[in-house]
C-alpha positions as CSV (number, residue, x, y, z in Angstrom):
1,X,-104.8,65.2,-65.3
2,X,-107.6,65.0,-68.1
3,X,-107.9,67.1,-71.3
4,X,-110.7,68.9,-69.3
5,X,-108.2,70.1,-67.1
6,X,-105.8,71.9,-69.9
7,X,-107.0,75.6,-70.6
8,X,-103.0,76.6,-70.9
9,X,-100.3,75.3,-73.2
10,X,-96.9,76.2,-73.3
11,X,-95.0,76.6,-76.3
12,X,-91.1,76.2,-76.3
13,X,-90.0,77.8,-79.4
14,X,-91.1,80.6,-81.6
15,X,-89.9,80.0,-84.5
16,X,-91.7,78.3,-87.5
17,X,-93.0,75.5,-85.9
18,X,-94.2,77.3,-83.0
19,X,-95.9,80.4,-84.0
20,X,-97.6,77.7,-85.8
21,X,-98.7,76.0,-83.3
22,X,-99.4,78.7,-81.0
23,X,-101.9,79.9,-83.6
24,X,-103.9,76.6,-83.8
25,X,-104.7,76.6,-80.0
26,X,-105.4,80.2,-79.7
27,X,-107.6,79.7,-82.4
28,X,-109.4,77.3,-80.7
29,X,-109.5,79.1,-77.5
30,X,-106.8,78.0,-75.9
31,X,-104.5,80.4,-73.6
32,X,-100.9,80.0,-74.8
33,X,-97.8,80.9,-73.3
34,X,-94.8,81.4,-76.0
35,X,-91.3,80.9,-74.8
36,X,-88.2,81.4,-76.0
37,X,-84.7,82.5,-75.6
38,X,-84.9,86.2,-76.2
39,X,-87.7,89.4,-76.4
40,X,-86.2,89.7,-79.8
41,X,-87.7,86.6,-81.1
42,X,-90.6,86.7,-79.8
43,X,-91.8,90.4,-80.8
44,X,-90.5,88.5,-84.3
45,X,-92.2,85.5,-83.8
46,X,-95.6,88.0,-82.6
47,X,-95.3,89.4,-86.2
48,X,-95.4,86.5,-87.7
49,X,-98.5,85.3,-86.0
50,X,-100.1,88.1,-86.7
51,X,-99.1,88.4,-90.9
52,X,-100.1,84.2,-90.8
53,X,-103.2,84.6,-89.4
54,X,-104.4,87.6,-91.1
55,X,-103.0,85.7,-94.3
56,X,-105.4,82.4,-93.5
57,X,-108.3,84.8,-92.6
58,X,-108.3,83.7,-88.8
59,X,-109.4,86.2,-86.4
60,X,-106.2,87.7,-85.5
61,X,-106.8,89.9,-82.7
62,X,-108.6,87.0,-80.9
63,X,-105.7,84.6,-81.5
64,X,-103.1,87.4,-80.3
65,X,-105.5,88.3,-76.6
66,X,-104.7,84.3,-75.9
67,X,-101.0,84.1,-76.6
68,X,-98.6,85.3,-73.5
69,X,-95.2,85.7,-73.8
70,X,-92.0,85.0,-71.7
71,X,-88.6,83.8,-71.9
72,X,-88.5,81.7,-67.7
73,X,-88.5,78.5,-69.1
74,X,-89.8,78.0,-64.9
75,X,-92.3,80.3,-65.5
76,X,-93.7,78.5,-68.6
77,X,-93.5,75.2,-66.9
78,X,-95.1,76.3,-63.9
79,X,-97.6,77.9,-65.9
80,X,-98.6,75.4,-68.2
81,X,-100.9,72.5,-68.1
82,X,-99.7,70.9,-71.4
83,X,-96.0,71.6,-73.1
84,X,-94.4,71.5,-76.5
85,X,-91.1,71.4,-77.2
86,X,-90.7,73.0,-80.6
87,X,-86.7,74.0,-80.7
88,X,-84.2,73.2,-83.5
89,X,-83.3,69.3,-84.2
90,X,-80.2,69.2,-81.5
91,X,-80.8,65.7,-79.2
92,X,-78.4,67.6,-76.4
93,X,-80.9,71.2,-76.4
94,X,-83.9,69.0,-76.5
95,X,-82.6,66.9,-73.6
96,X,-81.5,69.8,-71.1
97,X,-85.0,71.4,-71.6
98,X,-86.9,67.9,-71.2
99,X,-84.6,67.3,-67.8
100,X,-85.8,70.9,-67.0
101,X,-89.5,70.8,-67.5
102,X,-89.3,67.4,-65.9
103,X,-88.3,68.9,-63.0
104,X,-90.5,71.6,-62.7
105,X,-94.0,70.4,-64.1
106,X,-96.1,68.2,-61.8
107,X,-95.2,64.4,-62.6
108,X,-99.4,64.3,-64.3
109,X,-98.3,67.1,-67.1
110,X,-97.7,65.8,-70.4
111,X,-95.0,66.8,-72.0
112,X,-94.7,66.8,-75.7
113,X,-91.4,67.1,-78.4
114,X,-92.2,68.4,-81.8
115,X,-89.2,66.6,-83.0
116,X,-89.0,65.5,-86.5
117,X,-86.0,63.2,-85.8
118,X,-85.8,62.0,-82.2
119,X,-87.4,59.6,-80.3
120,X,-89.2,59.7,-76.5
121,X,-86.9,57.4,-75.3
122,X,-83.6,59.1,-76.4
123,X,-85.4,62.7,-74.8
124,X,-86.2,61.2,-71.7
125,X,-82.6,59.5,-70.9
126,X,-82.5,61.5,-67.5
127,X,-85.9,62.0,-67.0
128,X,-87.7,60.9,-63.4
129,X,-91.1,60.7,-64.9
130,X,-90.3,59.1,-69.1
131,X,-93.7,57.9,-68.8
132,X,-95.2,61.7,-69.3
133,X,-92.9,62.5,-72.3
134,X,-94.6,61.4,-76.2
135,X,-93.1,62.6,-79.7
136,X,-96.3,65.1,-81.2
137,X,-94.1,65.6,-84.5
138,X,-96.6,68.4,-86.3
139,X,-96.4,69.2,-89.9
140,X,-95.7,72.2,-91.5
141,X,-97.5,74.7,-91.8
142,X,-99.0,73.7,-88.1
143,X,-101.7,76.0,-88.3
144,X,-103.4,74.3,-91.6
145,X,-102.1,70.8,-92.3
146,X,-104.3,68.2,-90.0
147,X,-101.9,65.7,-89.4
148,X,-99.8,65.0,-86.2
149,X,-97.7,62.1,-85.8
150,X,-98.2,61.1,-81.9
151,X,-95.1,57.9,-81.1
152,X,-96.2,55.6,-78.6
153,X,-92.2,54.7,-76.7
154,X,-91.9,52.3,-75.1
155,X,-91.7,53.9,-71.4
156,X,-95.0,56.2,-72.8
157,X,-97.9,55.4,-70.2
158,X,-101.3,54.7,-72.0
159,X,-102.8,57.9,-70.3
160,X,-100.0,60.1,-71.9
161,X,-101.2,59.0,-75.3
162,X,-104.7,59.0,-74.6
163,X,-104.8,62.9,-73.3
164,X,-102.3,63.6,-76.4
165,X,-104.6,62.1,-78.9
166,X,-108.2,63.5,-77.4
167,X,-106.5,67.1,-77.0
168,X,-105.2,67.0,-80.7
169,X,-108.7,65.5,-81.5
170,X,-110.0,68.6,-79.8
171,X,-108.2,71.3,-81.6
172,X,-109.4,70.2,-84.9
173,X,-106.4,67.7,-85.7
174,X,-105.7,64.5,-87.5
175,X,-103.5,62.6,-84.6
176,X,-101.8,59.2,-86.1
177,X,-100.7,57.2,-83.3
178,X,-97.3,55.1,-84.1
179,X,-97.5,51.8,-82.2
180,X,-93.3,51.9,-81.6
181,X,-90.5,54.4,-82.2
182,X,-88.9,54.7,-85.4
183,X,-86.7,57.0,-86.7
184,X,-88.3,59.5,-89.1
185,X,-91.9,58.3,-87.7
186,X,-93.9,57.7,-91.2
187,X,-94.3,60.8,-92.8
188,X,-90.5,61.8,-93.6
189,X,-89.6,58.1,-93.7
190,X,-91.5,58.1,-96.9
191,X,-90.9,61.5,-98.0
192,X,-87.1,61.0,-97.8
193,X,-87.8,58.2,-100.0
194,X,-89.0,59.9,-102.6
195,X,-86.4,62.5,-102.6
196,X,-84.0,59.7,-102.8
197,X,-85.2,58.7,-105.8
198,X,-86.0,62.5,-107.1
199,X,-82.3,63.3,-106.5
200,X,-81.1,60.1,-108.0
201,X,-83.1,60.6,-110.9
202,X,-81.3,64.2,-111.7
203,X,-78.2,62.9,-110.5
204,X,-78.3,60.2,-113.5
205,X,-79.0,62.8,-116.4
206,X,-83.1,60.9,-116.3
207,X,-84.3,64.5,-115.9
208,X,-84.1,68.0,-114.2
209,X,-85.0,68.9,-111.0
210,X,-88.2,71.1,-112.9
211,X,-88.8,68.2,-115.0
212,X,-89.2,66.1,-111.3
213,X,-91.5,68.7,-109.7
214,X,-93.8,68.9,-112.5
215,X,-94.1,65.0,-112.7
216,X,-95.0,65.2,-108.8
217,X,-97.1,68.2,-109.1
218,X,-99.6,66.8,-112.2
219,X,-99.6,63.7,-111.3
220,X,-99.0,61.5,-107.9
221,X,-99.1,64.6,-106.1
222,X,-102.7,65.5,-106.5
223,X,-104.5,62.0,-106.5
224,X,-102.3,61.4,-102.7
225,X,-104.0,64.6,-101.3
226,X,-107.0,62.2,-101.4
227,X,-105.7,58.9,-101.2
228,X,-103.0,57.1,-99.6
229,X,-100.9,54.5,-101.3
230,X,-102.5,51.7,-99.9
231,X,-106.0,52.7,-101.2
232,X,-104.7,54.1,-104.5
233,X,-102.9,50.6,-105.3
234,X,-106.0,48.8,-103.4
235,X,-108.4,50.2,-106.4
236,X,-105.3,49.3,-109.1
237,X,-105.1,45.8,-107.8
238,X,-102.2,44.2,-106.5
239,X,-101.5,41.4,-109.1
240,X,-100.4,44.8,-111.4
241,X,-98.5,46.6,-108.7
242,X,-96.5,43.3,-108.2
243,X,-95.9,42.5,-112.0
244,X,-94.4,46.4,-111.8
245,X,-92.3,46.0,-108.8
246,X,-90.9,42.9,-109.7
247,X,-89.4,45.2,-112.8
248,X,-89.1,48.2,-110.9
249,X,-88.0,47.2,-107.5
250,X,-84.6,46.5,-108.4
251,X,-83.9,49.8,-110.5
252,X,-84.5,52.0,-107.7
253,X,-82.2,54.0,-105.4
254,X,-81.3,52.0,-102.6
255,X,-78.2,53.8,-101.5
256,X,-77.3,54.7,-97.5
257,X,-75.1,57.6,-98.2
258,X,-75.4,61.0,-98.9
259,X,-76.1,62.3,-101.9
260,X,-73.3,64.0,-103.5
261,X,-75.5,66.4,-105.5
262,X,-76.9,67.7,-102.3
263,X,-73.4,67.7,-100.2
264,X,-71.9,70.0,-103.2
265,X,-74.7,72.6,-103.6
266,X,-74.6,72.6,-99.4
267,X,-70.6,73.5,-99.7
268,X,-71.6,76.2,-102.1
269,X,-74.3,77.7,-99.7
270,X,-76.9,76.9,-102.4
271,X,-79.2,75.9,-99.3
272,X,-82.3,76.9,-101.3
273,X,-84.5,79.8,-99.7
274,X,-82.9,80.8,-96.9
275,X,-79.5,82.1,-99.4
276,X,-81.6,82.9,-102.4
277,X,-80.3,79.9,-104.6
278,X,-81.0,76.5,-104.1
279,X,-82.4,74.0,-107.3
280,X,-84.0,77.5,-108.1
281,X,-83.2,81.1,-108.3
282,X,-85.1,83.0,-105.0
283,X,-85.9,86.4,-104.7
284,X,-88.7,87.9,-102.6
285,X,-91.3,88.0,-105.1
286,X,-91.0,84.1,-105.8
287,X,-90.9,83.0,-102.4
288,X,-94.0,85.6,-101.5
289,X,-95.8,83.9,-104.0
290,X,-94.6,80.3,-103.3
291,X,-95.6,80.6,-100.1
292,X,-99.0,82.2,-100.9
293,X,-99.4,79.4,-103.2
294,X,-98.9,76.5,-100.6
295,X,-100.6,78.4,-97.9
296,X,-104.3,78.9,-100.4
297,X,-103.8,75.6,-101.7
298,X,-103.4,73.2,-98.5
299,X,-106.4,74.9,-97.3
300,X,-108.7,74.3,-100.5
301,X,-107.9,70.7,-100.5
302,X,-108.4,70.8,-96.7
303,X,-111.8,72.4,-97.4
304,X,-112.6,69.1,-100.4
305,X,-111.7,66.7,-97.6
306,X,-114.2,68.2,-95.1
């Protein structure tokens, strides 16, 4: 198998991730086949497409002609010269469908988890060809942030990665390739670091959540669209950023446990947008617009980087 071989890839899941990601490789002109559990969520998840892409000014009824539905996990397998796995976060779900594509798929067809938590290793357990299966954790939404998170495990054959990272490469992507497994890969390693410290800091009466966002938003926020840390504290020089931590450092959030700010408002079913109240107050107009807002904005600053 080469990536001049895949015209066809099959989606497992229809939900946010992978309406997403059904959209970037139709757009592309890819032939996708959409699979999940039910017809119900997939004439859902078909909606969705649709509203997205009209909403990012893709051509919508070209991206719809190249996306197939069907609900025989055989039939996408079969079907399929590259696979994502793009279900909910449960290791046991993830695992039975793995075993079952494994089974199915000739031993040459990648077979990729969107998982934002697991590793290869742990999803290949019972697996006869691990070599074949590689974390591609995308990042939401799919369809307009660049970056994919590719994990190299250690039973992961070079030509897994290779076809992984060129396809990616070919869709219009930004593929990172993580030398060995770790949990939370980079991107939520670090972003669950600074929600540590952003929960810790309302948690301590510093300031409220509002107060946090805006910080984030006007300052940080915008240069690290542009530059990552190590070339923002590059140009600030590293004799200053080590005075700071050597102050700093020891001040910060460090603790393993869970926060108890974020356990209470869970028992209270303040779960943010999904039950209307979360830090915030939700109702449809303010999550219309903060989603309108994120979607325009992520693709001007995808536009400055181009």
């Amino acid at each position: 198998m080469n990536v001049s071989n895949i015209n066809t890839v099959g989606i497992i899941g229809a939900g946010l991730m992978g309406h997403g990601i059904a959209i970037q490789f139709a757009s592309k002109g890819f032939k996708v086949i959409l699979n999940d559990v039910s017809k119900e969520r997939l004439e859902t998840s078909l909606k969705n497409i649709e509203s997205t892409a009209e909403q990012a000014k893709l051509q919508t009824d070209k991206i719809l002609d190249l996306i197939n539905t069907e609900n025989s996990l055989a039939e996408t397998a079969i079907n399929s010269d590259f696979l994502i796995e793009a279900v909910f976060e449960d290791l046991n779900v993830k695992r039975g469908i793995f075993e079952r594509l494994d089974s199915i798929c000739p031993k040459d067809t990648v077979l990729a988890s969107n998982t934002s938590s697991f590793k290869a290793s742990q999803l290949a357990i019972k697996c006869q060809y691990p070599e074949r299966i590689i974390v591609a954790n995308w990042w939401n939404p799919p369809h307009i942030l660049p970056l994919i998170e590719v994990v190299k495990g250690p039973q992961v054959s070079a030509q897994t990665v290779q076809i992984t990272m060129e396809l990616f490469r070919n869709i219009g992507k930004s593929p990172v390739l993580l030398q060995k497994e770790s949990l939370g890969f980079i991107g939520n390693r670090m972003q669950f670091a600074l929600l540590r410290e952003a929960i810790s800091i309302v948690e301590n009466g510093i300031a409220t959540p509002k107060e946090v966002d805006e910080v984030v938003k006007n300052s940080f926020g915008r240069r690290l669209a542009l530059a990552g840390p190590f070339q923002v504290f590059d140009a600030a020089g590293w004799d200053t950023i080590l005075a700071i931590a050597n102050q700093l450092f020891p001040d910060l959030e460090s603790s393993p446990k869970e926060p108890k700010l974020i356990t209470d408002m869970v028992e209270n079913n303040e779960l943010g947008i999904k039950s209307a109240k979360g830090f915030y107050d939700w109702d449809e107009t303010t999550i219309s617009t903060f989603r309108k807002n994120i979607s325009e904005g992520l693709s001007n600053i995808d536009k400055f980087n181009e």
